[in-house]
N, C-alpha and C positions, 0 to 999 in steps of 0.2 A: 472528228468524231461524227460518224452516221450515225440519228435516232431514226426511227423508223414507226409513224403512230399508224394506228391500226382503230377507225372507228365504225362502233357495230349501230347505232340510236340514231334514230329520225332525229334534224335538225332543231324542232319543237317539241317540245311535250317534256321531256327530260333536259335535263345541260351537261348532260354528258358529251356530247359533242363538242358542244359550247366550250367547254373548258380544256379538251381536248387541243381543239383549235387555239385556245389563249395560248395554250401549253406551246403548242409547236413552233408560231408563229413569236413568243420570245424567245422560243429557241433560239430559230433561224437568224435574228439579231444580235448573235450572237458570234465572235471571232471562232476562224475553223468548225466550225457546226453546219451540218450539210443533213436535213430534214427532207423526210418521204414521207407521203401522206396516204395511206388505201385504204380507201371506205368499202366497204363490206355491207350488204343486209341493207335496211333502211334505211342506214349511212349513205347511201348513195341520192336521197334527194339534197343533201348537203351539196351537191354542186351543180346538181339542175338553176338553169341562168331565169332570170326574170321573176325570180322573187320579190313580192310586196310585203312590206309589214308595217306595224304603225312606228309611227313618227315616236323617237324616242328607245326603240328596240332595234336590238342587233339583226345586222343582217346576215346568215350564215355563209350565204352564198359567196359575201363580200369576204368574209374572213380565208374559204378556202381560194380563192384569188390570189390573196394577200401571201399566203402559203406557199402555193405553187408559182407566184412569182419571186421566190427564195429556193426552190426545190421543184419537186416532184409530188404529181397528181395522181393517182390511178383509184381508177373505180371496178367492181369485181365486173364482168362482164356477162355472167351467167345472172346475178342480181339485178342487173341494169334489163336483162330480159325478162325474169319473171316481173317486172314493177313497171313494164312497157317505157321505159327511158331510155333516148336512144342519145348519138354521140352529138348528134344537133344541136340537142337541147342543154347541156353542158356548158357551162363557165368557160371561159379562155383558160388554155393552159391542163384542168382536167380530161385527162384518157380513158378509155377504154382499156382496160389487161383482164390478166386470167390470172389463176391461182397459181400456176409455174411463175405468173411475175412476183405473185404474193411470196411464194417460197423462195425465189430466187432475192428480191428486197430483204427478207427476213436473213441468211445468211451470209449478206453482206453487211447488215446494219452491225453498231457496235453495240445498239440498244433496241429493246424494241418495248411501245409502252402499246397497251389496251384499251380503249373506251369505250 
């Protein structure tokens, strides 16, 4: 089974991501489960690498790691431009794509969830 999660919310502020990531991430711990991850919008500091936080709180950065080392990473590539984030700056494992790869993930998945 391909799910395919699709997240639109800054890392902080909301835990829509956050939960997202829970979501995927017991997916992918899962038998025959094969998880895609494309962050979208503000979604995309979600895998900018050198994230500090306090002692005690999640680390986002850590979770899409954890993700894409069970699957696949992509970040929108046009959004990573206007938010000045280039591929440098990125987690191991998270890409760079375009919306041809968002559409192309989307109809290959057998699910596809929203955050």
């Amino acid at each position: 089974m391909k799910t395919l999660f699709i997240l639109n919310d800054p890392p902080y502020g909301t835990e829509r991501s956050y939960n997202g990531l829970r979501l995927a991430r017991a997916l992918s711990k899962q038998p025959g489960q094969e998880v895609r991850l494309f962050l979208v919008g503000d979604a995309i500091a979600c895998a900018k690498a050198g994230q500090i936080v306090p002692q005690g709180y999640y680390n986002i950065a850590d979770m899409v790691k954890m993700v894409g080392s069970a699957g696949q990473v992509g970040l929108c590539g046009t959004c990573m431009d206007a938010r000045g984030v280039t591929e440098a700056e990125l987690v191991p494992g998270a890409e760079r794509r375009t919306l041809g790869d968002l559409a192309s993930w989307t109809t290959e998945a057998d699910k596809v969830l929203v955050f």
